[in-house]
ROSEZA-427226 format. One line per field, with one value per residue (C-alpha): z, y, x; residue in one letter; chain. Coordinates in nm, 2 decimals. Layout:
residues N
Z: [Z_...]
Y: [Y_...]
X: [X_...]
torlo: [a_...]
marlo: [A_...]
//
This chain:
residues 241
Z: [-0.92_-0.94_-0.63_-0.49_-0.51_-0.32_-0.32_-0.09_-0.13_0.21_0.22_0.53_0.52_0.66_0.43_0.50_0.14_0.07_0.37_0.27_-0.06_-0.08_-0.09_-0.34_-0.61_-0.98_-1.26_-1.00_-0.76_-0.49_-0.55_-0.38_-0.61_-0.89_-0.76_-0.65_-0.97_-1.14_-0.99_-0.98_-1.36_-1.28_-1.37_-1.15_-0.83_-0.58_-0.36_-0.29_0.02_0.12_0.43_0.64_0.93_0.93_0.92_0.66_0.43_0.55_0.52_0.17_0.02_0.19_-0.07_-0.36_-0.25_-0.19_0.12_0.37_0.67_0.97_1.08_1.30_1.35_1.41_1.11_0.97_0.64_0.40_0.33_0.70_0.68_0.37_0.57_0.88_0.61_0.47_0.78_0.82_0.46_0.28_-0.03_-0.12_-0.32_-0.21_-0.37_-0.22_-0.45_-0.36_-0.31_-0.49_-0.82_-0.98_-1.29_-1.18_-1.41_-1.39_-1.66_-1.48_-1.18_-1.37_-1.50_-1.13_-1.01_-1.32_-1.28_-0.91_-1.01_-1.24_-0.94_-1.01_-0.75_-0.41_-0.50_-0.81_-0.91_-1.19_-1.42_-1.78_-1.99_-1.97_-2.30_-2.12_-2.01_-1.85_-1.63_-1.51_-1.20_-1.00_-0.67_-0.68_-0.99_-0.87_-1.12_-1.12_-1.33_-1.37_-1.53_-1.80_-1.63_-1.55_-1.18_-0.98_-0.94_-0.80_-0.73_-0.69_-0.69_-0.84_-1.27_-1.33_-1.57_-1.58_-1.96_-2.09_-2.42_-2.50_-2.22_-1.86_-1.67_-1.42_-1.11_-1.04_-0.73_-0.72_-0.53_-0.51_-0.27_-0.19_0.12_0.33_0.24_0.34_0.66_0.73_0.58_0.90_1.08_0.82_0.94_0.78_0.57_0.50_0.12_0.24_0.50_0.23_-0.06_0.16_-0.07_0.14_-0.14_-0.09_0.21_0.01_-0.24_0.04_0.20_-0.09_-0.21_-0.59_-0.72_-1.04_-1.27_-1.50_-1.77_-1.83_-2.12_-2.03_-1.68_-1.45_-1.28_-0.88_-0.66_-0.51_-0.47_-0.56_-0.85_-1.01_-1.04_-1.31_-1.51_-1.43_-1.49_-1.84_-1.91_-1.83_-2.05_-2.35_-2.27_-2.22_-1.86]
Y: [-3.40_-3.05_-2.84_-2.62_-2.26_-1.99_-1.62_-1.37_-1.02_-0.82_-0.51_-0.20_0.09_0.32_0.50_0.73_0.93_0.82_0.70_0.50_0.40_0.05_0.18_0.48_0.50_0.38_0.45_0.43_0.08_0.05_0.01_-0.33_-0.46_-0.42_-0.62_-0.88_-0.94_-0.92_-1.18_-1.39_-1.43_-1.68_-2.07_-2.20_-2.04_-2.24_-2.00_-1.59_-1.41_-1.06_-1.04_-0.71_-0.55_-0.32_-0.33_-0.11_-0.33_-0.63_-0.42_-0.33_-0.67_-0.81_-0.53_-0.69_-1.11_-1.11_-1.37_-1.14_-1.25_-1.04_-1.04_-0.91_-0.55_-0.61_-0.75_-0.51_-0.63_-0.74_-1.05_-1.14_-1.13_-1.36_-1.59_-1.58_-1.66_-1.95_-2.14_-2.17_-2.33_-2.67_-2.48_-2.57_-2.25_-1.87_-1.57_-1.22_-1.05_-0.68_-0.47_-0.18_-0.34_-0.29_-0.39_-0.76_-1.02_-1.40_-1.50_-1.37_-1.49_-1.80_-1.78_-1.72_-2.06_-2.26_-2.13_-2.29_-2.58_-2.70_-2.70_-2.51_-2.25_-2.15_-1.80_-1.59_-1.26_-1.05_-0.82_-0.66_-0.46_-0.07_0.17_0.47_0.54_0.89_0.66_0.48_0.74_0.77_0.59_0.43_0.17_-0.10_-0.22_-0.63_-0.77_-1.10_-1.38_-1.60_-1.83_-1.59_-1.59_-1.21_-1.11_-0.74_-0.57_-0.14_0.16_0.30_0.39_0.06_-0.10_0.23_0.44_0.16_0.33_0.13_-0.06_-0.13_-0.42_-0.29_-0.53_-0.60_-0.65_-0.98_-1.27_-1.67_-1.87_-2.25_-2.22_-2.40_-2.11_-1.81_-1.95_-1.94_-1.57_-1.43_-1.60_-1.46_-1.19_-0.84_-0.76_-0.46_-0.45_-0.44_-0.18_0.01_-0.01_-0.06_-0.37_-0.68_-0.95_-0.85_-1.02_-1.38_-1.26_-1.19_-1.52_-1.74_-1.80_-1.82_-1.60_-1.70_-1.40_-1.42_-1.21_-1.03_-0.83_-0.49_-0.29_-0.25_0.08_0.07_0.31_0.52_0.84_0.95_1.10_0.73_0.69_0.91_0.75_0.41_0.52_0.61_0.26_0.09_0.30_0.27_-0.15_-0.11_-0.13]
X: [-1.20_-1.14_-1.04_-1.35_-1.33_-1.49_-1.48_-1.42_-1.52_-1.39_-1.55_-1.51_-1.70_-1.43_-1.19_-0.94_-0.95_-1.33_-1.55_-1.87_-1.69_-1.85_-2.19_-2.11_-2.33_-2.20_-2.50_-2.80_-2.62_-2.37_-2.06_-2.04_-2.31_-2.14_-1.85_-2.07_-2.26_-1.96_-1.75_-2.11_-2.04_-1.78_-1.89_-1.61_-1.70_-1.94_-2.05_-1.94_-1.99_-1.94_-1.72_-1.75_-1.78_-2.03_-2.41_-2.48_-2.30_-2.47_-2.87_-2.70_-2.57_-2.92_-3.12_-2.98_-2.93_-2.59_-2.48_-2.28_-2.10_-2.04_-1.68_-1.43_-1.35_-1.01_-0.89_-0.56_-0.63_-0.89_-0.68_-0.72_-1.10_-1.12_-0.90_-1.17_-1.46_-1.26_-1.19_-1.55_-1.55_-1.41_-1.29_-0.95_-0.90_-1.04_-1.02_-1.02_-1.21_-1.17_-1.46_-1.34_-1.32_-1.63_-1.54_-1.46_-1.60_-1.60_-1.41_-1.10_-1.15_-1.22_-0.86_-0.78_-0.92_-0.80_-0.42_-0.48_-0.63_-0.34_-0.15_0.16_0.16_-0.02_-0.12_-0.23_-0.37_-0.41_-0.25_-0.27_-0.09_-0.13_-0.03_-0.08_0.31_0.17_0.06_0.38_0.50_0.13_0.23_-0.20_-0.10_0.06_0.33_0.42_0.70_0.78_0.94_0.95_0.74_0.45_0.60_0.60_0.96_0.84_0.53_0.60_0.46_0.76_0.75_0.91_1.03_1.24_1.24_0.99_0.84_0.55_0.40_0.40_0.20_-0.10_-0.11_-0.53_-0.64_-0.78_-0.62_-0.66_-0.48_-0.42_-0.65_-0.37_-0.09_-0.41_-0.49_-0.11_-0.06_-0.13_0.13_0.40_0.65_0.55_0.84_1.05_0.95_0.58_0.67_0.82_0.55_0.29_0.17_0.07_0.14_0.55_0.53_0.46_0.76_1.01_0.89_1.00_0.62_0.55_0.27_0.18_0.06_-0.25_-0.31_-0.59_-0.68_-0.70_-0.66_-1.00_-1.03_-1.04_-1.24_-0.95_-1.15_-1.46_-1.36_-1.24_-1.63_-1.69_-1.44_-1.57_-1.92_-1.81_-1.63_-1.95_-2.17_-1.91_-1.96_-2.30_-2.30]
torlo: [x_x_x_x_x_x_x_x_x_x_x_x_x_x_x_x_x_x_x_x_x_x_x_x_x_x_x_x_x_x_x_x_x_x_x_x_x_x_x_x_x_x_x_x_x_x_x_x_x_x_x_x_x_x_x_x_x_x_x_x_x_x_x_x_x_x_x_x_x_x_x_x_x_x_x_x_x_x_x_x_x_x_x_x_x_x_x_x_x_x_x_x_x_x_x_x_x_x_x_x_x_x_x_x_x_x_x_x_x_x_x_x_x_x_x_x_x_x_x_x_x_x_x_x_x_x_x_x_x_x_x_x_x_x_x_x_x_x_x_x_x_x_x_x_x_x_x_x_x_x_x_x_x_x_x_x_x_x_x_x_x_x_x_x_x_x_x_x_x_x_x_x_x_x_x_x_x_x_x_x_x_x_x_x_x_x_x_x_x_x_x_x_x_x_x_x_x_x_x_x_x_x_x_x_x_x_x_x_x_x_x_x_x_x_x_x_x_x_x_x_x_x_x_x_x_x_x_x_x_x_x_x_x_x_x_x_x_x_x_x_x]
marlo: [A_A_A_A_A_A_A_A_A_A_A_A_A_A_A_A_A_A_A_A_A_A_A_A_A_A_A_A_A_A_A_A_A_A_A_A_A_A_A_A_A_A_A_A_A_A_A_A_A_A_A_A_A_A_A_A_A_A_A_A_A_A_A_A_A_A_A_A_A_A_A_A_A_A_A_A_A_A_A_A_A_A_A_A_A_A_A_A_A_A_A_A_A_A_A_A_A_A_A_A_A_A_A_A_A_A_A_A_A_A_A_A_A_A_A_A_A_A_A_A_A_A_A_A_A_A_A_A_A_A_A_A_A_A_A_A_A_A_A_A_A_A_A_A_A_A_A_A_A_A_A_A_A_A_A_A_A_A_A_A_A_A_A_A_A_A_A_A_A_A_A_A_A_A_A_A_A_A_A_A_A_A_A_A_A_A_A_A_A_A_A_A_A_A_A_A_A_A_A_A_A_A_A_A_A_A_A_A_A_A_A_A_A_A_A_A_A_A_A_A_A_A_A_A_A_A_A_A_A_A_A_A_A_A_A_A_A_A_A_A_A]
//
């Protein structure tokens, strides 16, 4: 039988660069409802919540069906709110699902659950191939490389792999974890790499945990600042939204 999966999607009103950004507005809906009925496209997931803190989230996922959990304010990361939603579940596999994402569809978290499933590693998440090398110094793109097996060897915000001509791979934010190895995240010394970069998964590299990386076609755009809307506003109307 095939290991139950469940997603996450952890979601705080505050922002430091762009407050309210969950419930910004992306062609006419919230941000967050485009996340949500994006990643409800997936055929492998049993059930998705919306995890948060905040009661305008919860009036807002309510307005459009979503189920929305009311959790802790005094969770340092959105990892550590999935992991409070999933010890009230039997899911063997969750997925934090990030709430600035809009662009999320279920076929990749698909991939996400099936790369789980088989067993190989703990952990997974998402990357994809980006052309654009103007792109390979800004600090907000996460760059992953890794190994011949499709394992992480280093996630950075650095322009890396150094001189590269043609490509460079785009780390997406989309996680799954063995829900065994997430409930025990928390517990995990935060490491000097993840001090550094200020990227929470270095903490699983630096502790010796696999993350197996999946493919994807083609980068999503995040919602860093408000101005990442207009460019995800035209992507949608280009796919026909």
């Amino acid at each position: 039988m095939r290991a139950k999966a469940v997603g996450v999607i952890p979601v705080r009103f505050g922002s430091t660069r762009f407050p309210g950004k969950p419930l910004a507005a992306i062609l006419g809906r919230p941000m967050i409802q485009w996340v949500y009925e994006g990643a409800r496209e997936s055929r492998l997931l049993k059930q998705l919540i919306i995890a948060t803190d905040d009661q305008r989230i919860m009036d807002a996922a309510a307005a459009f069906g979503a189920d929305a959990r009311m959790t802790s304010s005094d969770h340092a990361s959105g990892t550590d709110r999935v992991a409070e939603v999933a010890r009230a579940t039997d899911a063997e596999i969750v997925l934090n699902i990030q709430g600035d994402e809009p662009l999320v569809r279920g076929a990749m978290l698909d991939r996400l659950v099936e790369t789980l499933q088989a067993g190989e590693c703990g952990m997974a998440t998402l990357m994809a191939k980006n052309y654009d090398i103007s792109l390979l110094s800004e600090r907000h793109i996460v760059k992953v490389v890794s190994d011949a097996r499709g394992r992480a060897l280093l996630f950075t915000r650095a322009p890396v792999p150094c001189g590269t001509k043609d490509y460079f791979h785009q780390h997406i934010g989309v996680y799954a974890y063995r829900r065994d190895l997430l409930l025990g995240y928390g517990r995990l010394p935060a490491s000097r790499l993840e001090a550094v970069e200020k990227l929470e998964q270095l903490r699983a590299l630096e502790a010796g945990i696999p993350i197996a990386m999946v493919e994807i076609e083609k980068p999503t755009l995040s919602v860093d600042t408000p101005g990442d809307i207009i460019a995800i506003e035209r992507r949608l109307r280009n796919e026909g939204s």
